[in-house]
N, C-alpha and C positions, 0 to 999 in steps of 0.2 A: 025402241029395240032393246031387247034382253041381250048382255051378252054370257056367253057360256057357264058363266058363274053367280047368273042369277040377277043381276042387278043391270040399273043401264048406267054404270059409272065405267068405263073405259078401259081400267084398269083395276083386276083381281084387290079389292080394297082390304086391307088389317082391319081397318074399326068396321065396317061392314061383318065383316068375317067374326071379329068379338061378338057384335050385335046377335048375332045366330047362335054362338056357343052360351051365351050368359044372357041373363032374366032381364040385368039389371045394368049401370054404367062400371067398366072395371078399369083402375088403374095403375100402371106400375110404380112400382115405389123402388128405387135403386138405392142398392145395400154394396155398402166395402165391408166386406166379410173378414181380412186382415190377409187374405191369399198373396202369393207373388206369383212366379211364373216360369217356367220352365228356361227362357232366353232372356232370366236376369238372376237364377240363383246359382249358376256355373253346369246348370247339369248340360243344355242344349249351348246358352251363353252369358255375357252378363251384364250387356249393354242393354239390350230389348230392338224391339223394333225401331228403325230410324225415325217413324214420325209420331211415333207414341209420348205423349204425355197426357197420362191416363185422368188426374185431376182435372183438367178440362172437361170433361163429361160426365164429371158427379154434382148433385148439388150441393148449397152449402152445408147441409144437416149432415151428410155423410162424411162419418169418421168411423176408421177401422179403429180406434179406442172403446168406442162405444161399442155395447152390444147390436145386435138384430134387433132386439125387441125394439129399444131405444131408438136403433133408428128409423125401424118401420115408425113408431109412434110418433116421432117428430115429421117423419112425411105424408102420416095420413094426418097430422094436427097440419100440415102446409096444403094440401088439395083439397079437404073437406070444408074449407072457408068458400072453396068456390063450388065442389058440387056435393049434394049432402046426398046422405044414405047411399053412395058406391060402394062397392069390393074392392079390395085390391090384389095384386101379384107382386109378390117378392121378386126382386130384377135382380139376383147374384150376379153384378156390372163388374166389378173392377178386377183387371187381372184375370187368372185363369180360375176359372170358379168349382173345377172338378179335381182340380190340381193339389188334392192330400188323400190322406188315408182316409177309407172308407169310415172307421169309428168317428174322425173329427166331420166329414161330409154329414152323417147322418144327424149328429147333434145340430149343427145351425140349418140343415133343412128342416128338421123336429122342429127348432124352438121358431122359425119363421111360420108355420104353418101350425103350430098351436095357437096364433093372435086369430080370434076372433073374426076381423075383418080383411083375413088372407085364404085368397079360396085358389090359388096353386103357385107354381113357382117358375120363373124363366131363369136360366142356367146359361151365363154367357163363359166360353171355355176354348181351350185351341183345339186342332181338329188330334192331335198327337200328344193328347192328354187326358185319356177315357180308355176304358176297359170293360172289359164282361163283366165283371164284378161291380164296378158302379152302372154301368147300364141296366145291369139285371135289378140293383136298389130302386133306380130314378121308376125303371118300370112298374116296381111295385107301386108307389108315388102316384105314380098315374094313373092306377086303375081307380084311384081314391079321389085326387084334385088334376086340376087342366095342371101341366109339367109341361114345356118345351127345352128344347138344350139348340142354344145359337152356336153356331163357331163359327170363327174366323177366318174363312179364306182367305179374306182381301185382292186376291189377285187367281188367275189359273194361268200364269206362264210363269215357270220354274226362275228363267233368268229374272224376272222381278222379284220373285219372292226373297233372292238371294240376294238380288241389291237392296232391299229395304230389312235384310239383316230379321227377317221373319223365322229364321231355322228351322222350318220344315218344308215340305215339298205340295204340289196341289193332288199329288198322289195319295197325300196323308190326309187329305180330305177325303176325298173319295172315297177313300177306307172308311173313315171316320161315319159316313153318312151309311154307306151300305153296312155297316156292321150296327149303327143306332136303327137301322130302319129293322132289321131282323127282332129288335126287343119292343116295336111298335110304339115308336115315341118321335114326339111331334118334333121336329125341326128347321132352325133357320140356319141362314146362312147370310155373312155379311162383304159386303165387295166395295173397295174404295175405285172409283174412276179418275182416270188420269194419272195414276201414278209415274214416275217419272222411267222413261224409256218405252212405253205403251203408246203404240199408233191406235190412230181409231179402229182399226181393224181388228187389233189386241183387243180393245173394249168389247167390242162389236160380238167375237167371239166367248167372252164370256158367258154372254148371254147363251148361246148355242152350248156349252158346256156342263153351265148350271142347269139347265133344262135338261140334262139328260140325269141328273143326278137326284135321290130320293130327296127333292127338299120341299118342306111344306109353308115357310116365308121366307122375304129373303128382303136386308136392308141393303141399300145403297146410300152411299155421299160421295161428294166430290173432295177430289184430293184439297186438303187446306194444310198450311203451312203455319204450324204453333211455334212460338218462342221454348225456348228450352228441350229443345228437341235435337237430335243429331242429323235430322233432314232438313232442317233450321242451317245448320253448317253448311251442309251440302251445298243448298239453293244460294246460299250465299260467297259458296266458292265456283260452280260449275250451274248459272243459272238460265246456262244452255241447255242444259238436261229436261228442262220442265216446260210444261208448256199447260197454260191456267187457261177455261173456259170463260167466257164472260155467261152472265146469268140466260141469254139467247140462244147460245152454242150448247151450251148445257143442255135444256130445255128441249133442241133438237137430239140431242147425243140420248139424253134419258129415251127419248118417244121413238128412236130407230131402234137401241136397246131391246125398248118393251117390245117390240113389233116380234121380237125374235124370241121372245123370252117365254117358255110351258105357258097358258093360260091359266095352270092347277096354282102354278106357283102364288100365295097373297102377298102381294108387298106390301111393306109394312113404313117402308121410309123412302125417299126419294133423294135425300140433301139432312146435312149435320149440320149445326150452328154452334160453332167456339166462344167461348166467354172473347168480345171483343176486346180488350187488352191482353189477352194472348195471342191471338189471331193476325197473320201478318199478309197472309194473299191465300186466296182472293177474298173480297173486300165487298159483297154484295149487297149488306145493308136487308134483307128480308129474312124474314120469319120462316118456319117448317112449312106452315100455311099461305104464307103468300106466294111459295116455290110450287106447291100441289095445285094452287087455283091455276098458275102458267100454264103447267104440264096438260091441266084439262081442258083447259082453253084452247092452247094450241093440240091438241090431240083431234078436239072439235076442226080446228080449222082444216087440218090436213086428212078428215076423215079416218081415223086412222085407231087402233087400241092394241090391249097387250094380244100378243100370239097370232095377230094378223098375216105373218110370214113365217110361223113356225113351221 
């Protein structure tokens, strides 16, 4: 059986979906660009998000000291050991990646995109940190190389966003996505589950929200609980508030999810992995890949794929 997007994998696949756009094997290379952030240089606030600590998610090569080029160059010398002759995309990961003046924007997308073996760019950013003026740029971008711009919902109900110290509202997404979608540029959107004061219901709905919204991939993980973090505190004064999946509930939580989620929508992620000594719950011991082999296993068992109940 085909399903609506061509394939018979269950669920709208990212690397499926690369496979269609590119010749060849493409992979991201993530750059700290030396950006901060809107809710840690006092304009919004100066904490950041409660569960952010953004180091956790870059590799070791990346350092905002270094240039772009430098560190594209150290990440395509770290994945070309294992696949030769790829492309890759510049991943502007850490912090808010659209969050300066358009002249300093343009220079480190220019010099990512003058290497040789970068054939576009993904632009991770908050959703109330973008404007017509850089949209109308990224646009031009795109008519040239593949460009997407991610942002960060994490959540679509207002009272979480405020408890996890996020500073904007899921209204400023919404903007964010109809006004990107007007300059015809490719978009994701990224959503943590389980965060703390979220019924499944809360989750559940997500899904029904994000699917009404112009988004063209979209990552999911599970809430994880990092050292040095101010949600670190939290958990550890009020750890009533939270409530952790084990890797089975998950597994079921993602595939009712999907059930509800646009079928246009390609997912791209399913589950995040923290450098384990930073990592303090939950504690599941698997790989990106051994969480994606679950989901379709069990998706088999219950018969079941993305946008079955949309």
């Amino acid at each position: 059986m085909l399903y609506p997007w061509g394939t018979k994998r269950r669920f709208n696949s990212y690397s499926d979906y690369i496979k269609k756009i590119f010749s060849e094997r493409v992979q991201k290379i993530s750059i700290d660009a030396g950006f901060t952030c809107p809710n840690r240089d006092n304009t919004k606030g100066s904490s950041g998000c409660t569960y952010c600590n953004n180091t956790n998610f870059r590799p070791s090569y990346i350092k905002p000291q270094k240039s772009v080029t430098q560190q594209l160059n150290q990440g395509i010398a770290f994945f070309s050991k294992k696949y030769k002759g790829q492309k890759y995309l510049a991943y502007f990961q850490s912090f808010t990646n659209t969050y300066a003046s358009l002249s300093i924007l343009k220079s480190l997308y220019t010099e990512a995109l003058q290497h040789p073996l970068v054939t576009g760019l993904v632009i991770s950013t908050r959703p109330d940190a973008i404007s017509e003026e850089i949209l109308e740029y990224i646009r031009e971008l795109s008519q040239k190389y593949y460009v997407a711009i991610e942002y960060g919902v994490e959540s679509t109900v207002n009272r979480t966003l405020e408890k996890i110290n996020r500073c904007h509202t899921y209204e400023d997404a919404e903007k964010a996505f109809e006004l990107t979608a007007l300059f015809n540029i490719q978009t994701g959107a990224h959503l943590i589950l389980g965060l703390p004061g979220e019924t499944r219901e809360d989750i559940l709905n997500h899904a029904k929200k994000i699917s009404r919204l112009q988004v063209h991939t979209l990552k999911l993980h599970q809430l994880q609980i990092n050292k040095n973090t101010r949600m670190y505190s939290d958990y550890l004064e009020h750890a009533e508030e939270f409530r952790f999946y084990n890797i089975t509930e998950y597994v079921d939580l993602v595939i009712d999810f999907l059930e509800l989620l646009n079928p246009a929508i390609i997912v791209e992620r399913f589950a995040s992995e923290s450098p384990i000594n930073q990592l303090v719950i939950p504690k599941w011991g698997l790989k990106n890949f051994e969480i994606v082999s679950k989901i379709e296993k069990r998706l088999e068992e219950r018969d079941t794929w993305q946008g079955k109940k949309y």
